[in-house]
DRENLUMVEX-126222 format. One record per atom (N, C-alpha, C, O): residue in three letters; chain; atom name; x, y, z. Coordinates in Angstrom, 2 decimals, decimal comma. Layout:
BEGIN
+---------+--------+-------+---------+---------+---------+
: residuo : cadena : atomo :       x :       y :       z :
+---------+--------+-------+---------+---------+---------+
:     ALA :      A :    CA :       X :       Y :       Z :
...
+---------+--------+-------+---------+---------+---------+
This chain:
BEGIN
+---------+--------+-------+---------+---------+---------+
: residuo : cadena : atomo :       x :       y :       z :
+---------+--------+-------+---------+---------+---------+
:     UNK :      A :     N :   -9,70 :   17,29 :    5,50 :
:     UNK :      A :    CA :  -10,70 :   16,36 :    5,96 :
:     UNK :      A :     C :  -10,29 :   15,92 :    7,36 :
:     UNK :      A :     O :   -9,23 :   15,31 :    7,50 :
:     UNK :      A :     N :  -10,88 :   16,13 :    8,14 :
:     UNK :      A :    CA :  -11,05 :   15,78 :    9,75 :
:     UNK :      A :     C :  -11,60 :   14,27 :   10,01 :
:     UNK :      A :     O :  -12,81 :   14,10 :   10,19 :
:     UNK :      A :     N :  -10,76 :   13,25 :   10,03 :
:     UNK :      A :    CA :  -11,07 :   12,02 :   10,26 :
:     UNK :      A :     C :  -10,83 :   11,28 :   11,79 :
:     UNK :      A :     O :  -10,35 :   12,21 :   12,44 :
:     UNK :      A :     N :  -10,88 :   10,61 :   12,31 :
:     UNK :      A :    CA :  -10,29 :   10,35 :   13,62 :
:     UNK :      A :     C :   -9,69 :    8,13 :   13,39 :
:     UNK :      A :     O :   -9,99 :    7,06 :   12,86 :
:     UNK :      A :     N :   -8,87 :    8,73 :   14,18 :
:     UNK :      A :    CA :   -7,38 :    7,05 :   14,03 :
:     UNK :      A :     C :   -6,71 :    7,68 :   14,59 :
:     UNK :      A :     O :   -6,73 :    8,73 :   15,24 :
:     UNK :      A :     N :   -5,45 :    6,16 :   14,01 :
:     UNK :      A :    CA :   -4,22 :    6,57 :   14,01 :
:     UNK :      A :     C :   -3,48 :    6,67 :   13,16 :
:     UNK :      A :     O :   -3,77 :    5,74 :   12,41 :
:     UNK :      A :     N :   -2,20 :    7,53 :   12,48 :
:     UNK :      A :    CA :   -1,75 :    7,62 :   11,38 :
:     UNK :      A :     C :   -1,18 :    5,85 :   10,67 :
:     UNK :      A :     O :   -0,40 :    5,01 :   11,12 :
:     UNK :      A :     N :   -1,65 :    5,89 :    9,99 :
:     UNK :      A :    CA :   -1,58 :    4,19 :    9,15 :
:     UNK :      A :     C :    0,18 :    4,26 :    8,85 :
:     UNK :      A :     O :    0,75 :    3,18 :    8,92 :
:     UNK :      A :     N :    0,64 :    4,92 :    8,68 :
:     UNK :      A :    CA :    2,18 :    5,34 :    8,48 :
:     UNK :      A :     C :    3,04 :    5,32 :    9,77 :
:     UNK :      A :     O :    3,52 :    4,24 :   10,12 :
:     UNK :      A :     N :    3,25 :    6,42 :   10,50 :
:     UNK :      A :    CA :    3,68 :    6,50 :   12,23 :
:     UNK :      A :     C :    2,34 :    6,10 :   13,39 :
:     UNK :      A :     O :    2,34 :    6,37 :   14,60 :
:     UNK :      A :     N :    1,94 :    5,84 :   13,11 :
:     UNK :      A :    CA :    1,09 :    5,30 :   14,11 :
:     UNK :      A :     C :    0,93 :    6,56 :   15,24 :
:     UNK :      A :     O :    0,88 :    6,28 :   16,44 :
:     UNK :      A :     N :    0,87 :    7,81 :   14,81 :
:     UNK :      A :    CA :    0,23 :    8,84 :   15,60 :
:     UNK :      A :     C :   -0,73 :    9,21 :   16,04 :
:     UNK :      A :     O :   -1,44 :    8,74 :   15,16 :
:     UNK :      A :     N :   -1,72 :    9,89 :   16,98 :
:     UNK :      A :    CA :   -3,16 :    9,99 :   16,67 :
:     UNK :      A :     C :   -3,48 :   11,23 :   16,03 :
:     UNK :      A :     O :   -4,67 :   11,53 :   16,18 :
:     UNK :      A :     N :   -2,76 :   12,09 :   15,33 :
:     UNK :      A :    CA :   -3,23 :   13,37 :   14,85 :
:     UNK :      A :     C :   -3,51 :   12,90 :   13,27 :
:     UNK :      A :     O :   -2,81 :   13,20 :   12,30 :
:     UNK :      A :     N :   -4,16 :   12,45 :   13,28 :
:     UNK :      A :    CA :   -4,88 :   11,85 :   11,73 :
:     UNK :      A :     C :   -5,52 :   12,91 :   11,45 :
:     UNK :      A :     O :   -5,89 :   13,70 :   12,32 :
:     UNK :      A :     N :   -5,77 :   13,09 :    9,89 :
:     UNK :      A :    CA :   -6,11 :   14,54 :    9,49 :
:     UNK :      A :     C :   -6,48 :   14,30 :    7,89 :
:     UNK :      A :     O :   -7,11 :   15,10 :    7,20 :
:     UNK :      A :     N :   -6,10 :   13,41 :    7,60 :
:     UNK :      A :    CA :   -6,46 :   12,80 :    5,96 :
:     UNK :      A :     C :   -6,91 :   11,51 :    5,42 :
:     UNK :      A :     O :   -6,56 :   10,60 :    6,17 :
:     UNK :      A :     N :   -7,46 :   11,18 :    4,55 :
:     UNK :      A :    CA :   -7,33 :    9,96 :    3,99 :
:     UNK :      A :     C :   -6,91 :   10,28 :    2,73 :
:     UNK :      A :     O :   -7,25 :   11,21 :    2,00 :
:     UNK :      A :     N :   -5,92 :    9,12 :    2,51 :
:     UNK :      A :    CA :   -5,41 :    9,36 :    0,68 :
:     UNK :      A :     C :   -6,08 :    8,74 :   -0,18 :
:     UNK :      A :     O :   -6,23 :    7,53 :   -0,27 :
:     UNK :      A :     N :   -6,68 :    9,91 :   -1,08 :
:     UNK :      A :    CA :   -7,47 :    9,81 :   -2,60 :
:     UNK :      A :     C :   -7,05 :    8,27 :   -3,38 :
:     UNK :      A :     O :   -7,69 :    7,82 :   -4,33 :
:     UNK :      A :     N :   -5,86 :    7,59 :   -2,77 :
:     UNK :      A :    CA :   -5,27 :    6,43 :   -4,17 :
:     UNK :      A :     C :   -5,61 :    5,48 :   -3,33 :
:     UNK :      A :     O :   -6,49 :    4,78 :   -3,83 :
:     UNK :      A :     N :   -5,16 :    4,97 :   -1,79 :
:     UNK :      A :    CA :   -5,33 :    3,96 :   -1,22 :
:     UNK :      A :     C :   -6,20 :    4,17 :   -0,44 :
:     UNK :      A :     O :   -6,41 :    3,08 :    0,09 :
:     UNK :      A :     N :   -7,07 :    5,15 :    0,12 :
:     UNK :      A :    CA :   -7,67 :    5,27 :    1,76 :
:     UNK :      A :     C :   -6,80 :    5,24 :    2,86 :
:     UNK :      A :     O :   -7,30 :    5,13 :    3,99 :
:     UNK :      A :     N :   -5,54 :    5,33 :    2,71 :
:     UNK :      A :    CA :   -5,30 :    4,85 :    4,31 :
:     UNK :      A :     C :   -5,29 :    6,36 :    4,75 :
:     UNK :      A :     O :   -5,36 :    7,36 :    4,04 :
:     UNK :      A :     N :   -5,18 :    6,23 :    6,49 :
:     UNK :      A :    CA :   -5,73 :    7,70 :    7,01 :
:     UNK :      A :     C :   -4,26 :    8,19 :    7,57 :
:     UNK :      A :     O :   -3,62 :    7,39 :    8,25 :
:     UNK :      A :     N :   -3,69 :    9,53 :    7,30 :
:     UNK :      A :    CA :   -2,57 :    9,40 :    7,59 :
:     UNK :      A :     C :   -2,58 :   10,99 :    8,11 :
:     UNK :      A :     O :   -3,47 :   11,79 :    7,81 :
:     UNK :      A :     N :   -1,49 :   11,28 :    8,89 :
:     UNK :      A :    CA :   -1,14 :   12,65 :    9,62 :
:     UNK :      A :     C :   -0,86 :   13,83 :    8,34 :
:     UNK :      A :     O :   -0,88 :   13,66 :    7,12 :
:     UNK :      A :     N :   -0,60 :   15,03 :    9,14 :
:     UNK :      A :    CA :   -0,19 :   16,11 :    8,21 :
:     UNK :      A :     C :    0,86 :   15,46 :    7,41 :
:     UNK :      A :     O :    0,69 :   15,28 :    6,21 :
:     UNK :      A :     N :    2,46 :   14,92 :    8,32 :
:     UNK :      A :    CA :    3,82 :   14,84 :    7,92 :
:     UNK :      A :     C :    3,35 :   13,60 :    6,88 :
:     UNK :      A :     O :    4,28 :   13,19 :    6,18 :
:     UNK :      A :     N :    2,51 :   13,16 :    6,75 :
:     UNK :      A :    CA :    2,52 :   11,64 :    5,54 :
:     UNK :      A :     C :    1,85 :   11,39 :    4,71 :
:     UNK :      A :     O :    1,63 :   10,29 :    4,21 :
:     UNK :      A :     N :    1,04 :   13,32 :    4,23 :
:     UNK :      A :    CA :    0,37 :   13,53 :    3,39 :
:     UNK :      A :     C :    0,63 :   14,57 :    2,30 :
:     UNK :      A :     O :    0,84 :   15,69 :    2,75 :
:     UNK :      A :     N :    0,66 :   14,46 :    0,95 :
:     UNK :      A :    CA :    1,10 :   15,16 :    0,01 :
:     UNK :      A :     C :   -0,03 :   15,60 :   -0,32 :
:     UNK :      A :     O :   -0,94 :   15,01 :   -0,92 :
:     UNK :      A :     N :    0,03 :   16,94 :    0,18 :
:     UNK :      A :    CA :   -1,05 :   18,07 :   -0,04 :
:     UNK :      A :     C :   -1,34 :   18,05 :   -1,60 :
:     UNK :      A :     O :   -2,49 :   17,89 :   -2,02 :
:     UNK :      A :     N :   -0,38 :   18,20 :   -2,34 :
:     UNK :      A :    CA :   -0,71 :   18,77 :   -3,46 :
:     UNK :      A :     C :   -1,05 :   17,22 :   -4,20 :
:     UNK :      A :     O :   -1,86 :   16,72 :   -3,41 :
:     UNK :      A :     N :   -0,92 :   16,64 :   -4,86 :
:     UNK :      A :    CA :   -1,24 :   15,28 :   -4,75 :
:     UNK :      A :     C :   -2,18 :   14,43 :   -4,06 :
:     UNK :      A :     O :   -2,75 :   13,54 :   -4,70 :
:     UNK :      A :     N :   -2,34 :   14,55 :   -3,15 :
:     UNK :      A :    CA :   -4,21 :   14,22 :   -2,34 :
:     UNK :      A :     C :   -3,31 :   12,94 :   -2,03 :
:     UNK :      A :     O :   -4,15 :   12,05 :   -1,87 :
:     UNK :      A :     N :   -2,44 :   12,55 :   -1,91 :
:     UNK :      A :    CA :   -2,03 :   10,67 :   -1,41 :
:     UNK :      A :     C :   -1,42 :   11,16 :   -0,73 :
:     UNK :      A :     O :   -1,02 :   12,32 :   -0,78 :
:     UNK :      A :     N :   -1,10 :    9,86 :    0,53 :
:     UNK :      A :    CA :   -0,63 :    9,76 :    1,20 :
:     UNK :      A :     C :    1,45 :    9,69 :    0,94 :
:     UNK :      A :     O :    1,99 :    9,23 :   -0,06 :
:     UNK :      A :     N :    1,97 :   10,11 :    1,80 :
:     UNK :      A :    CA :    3,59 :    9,88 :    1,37 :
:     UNK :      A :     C :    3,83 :    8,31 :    0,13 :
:     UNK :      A :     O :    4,24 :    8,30 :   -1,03 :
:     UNK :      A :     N :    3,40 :    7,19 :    0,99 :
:     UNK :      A :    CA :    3,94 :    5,73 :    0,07 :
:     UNK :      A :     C :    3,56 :    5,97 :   -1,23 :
:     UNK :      A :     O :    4,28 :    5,85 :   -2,22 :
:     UNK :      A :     N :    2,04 :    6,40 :   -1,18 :
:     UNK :      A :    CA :    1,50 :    6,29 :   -2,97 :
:     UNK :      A :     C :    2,02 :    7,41 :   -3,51 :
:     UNK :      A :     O :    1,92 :    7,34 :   -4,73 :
:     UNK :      A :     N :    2,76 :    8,86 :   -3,02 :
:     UNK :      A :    CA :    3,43 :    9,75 :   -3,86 :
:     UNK :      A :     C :    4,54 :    8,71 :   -4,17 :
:     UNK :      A :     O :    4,77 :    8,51 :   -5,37 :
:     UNK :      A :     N :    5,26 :    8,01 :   -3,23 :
:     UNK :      A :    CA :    6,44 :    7,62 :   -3,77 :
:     UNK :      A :     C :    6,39 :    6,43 :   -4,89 :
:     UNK :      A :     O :    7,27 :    6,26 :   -5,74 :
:     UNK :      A :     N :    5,10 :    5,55 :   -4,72 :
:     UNK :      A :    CA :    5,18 :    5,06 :   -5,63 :
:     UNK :      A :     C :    4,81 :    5,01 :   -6,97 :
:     UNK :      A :     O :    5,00 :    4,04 :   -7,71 :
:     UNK :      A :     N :    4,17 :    6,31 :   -7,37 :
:     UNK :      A :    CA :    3,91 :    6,75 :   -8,33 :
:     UNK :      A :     C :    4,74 :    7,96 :   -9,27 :
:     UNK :      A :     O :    4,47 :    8,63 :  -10,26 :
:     UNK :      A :     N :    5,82 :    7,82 :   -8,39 :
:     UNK :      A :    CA :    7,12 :    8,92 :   -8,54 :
:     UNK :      A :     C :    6,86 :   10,50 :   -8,65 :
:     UNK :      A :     O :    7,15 :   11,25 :   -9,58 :
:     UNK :      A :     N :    6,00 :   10,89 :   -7,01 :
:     UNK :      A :    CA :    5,84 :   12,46 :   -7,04 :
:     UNK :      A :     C :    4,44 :   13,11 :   -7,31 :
:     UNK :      A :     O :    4,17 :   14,30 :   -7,45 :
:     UNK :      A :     N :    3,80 :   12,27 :   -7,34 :
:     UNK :      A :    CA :    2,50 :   13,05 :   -8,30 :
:     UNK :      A :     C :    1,39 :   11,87 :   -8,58 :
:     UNK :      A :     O :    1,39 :   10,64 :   -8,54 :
:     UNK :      A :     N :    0,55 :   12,78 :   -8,83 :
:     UNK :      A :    CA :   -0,63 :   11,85 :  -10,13 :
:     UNK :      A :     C :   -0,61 :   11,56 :  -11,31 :
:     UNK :      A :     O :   -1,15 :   12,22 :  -12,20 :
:     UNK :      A :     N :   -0,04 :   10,65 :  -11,45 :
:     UNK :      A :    CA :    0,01 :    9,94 :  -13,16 :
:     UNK :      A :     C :   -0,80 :   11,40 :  -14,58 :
:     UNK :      A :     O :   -1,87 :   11,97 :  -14,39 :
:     UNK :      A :     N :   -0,21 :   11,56 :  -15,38 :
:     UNK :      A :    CA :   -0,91 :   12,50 :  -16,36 :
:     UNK :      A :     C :   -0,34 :   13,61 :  -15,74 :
:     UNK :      A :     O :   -0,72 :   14,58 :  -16,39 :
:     UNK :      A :     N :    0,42 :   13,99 :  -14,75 :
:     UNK :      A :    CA :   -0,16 :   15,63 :  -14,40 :
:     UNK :      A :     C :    1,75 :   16,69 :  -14,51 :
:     UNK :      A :     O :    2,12 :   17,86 :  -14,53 :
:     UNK :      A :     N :    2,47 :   15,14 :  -14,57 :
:     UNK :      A :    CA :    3,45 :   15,40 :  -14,89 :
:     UNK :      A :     C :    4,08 :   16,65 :  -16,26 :
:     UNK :      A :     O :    3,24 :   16,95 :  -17,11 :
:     UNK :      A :     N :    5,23 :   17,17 :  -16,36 :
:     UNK :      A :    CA :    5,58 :   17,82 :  -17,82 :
:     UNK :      A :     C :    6,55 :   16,61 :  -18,51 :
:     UNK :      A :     O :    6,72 :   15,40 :  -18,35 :
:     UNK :      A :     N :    7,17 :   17,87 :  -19,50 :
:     UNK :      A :    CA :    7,79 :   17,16 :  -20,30 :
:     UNK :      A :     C :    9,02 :   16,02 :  -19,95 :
:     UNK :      A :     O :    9,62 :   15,29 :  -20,73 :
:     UNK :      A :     N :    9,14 :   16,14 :  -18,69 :
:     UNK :      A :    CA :   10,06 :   14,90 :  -18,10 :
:     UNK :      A :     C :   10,01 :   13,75 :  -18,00 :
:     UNK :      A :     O :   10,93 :   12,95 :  -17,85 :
:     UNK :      A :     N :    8,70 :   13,54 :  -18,09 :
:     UNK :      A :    CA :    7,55 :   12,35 :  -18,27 :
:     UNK :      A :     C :    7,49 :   11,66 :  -19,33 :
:     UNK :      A :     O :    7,06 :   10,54 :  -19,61 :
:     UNK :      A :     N :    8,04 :   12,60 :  -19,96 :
:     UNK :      A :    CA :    7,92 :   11,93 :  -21,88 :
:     UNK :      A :     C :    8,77 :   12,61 :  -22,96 :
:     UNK :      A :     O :    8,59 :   13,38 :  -23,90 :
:     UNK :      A :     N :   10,24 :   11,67 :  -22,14 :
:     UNK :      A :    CA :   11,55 :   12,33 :  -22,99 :
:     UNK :      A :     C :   11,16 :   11,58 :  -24,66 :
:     UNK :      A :     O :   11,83 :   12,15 :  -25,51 :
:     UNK :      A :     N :   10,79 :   11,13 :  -24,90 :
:     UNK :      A :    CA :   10,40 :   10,79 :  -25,88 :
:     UNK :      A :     C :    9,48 :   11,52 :  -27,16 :
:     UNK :      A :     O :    9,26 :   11,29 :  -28,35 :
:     UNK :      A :     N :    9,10 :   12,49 :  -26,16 :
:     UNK :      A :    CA :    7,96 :   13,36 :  -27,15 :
:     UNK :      A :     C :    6,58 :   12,89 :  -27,20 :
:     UNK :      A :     O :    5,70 :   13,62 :  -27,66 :
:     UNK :      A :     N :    6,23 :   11,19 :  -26,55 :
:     UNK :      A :    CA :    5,17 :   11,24 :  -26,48 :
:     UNK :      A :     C :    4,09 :   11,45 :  -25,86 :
:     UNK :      A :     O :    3,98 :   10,96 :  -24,74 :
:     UNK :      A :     N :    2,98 :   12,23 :  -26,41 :
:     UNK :      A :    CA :    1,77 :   12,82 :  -25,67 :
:     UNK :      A :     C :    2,02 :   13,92 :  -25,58 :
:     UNK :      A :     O :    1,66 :   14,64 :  -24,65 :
:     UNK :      A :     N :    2,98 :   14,39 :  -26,96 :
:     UNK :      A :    CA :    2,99 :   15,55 :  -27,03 :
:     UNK :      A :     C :    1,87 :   15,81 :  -28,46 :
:     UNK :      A :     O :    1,61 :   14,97 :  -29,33 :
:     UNK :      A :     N :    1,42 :   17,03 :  -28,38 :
:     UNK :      A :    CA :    0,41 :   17,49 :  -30,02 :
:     UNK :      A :     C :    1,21 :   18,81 :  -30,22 :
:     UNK :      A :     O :    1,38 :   19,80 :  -29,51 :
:     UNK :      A :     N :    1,54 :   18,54 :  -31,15 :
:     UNK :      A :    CA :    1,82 :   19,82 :  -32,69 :
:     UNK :      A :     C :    0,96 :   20,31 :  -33,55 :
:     UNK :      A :     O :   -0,10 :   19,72 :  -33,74 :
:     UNK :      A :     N :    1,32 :   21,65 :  -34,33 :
:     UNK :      A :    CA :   -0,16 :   21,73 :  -35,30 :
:     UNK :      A :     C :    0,64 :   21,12 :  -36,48 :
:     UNK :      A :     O :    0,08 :   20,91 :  -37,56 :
+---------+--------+-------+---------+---------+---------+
């Protein structure tokens, strides 16, 4: 997505995204491609989008199904 600013993170002008969790508009380097957020909301969501995680997520076993 081709937006125009400045990166809300480094304060650059090569803005190039907005992140899917917060909106803020941020450069290539402060955007987690695979994840659609910006760097802060990967980190504060530890890596990812909630649900999309494996079994590391749930040493516990739960949200796991068996037959």
């Amino acid at each position: 997505m081709s937006v125009s600013g400045l990166c809300e993170v480094c304060q650059q002008p090569d803005v190039d995204h907005s992140c899917d969790r917060c909106g803020r508009l941020v450069c290539d380097d402060h955007f987690d491609e695979h994840a659609g957020f910006c760097v802060e909301c990967t980190a504060e969501l530890g890596g990812g989008r909630p649900g999309q995680g494996g079994a590391e997520e749930r040493p516990d076993g739960v949200d796991t199904y068996r037959s």
